[in-house]
N, C-alpha and C positions, 0 to 999 in steps of 0.2 A: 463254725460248723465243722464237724466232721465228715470229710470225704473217701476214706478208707484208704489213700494213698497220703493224706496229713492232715492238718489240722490249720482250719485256718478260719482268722479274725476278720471279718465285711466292714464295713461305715455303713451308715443309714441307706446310702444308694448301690449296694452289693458290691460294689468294688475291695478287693484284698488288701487289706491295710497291714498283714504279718501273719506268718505263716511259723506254724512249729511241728517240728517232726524229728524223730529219731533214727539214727543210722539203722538200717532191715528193720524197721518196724512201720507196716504199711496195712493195716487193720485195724486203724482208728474207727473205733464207734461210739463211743460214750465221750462228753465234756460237759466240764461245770466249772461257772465263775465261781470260785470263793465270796463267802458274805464280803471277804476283806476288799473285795475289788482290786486287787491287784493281782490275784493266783490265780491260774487257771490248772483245772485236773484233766487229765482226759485218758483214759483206759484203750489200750490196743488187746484185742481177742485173741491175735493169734501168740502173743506172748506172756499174756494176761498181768502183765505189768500196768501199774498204773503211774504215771507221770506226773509232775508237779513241776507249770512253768511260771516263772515272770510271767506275768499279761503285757507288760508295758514293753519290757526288754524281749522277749520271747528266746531266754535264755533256761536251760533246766535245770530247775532248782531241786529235785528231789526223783529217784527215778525206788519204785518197788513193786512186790510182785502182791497179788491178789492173792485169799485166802479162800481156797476151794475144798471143802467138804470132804471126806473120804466117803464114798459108795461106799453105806452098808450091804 
């Protein structure tokens, strides 16, 4: 789930089982398992980065920025 202060992984009974988060990046709102079950994505707004973590490790594995339209 994302909390907008990070991001983090529940067990069946809500308890925190790992958490990931990026140094000043605390506008977590988007996440998604990868089909592959081990990546997890998760998009912060206010940097519009989108991130790519280990799921198991909660390690980052890919960090890029979002492709935003130019206002015609």
């Amino acid at each position: 789930m994302a909390d907008g202060i990070n991001v983090k992984r529940v067990d069946e009974g809500g308890e925190v089982i790992m958490t990931y988060d990026l140094p000043d990046r605390d506008s977590w709102f988007a996440i998604n398992l990868d089909p592959d079950g081990h990546t997890l994505w998760a998009t912060d707004a206010e940097s519009d980065q989108v991130a790519r973590f280990a799921a198991f490790a909660g390690t980052l594995t890919t960090l890029g920025v979002k492709h935003r339209p130019t206002p015609t």
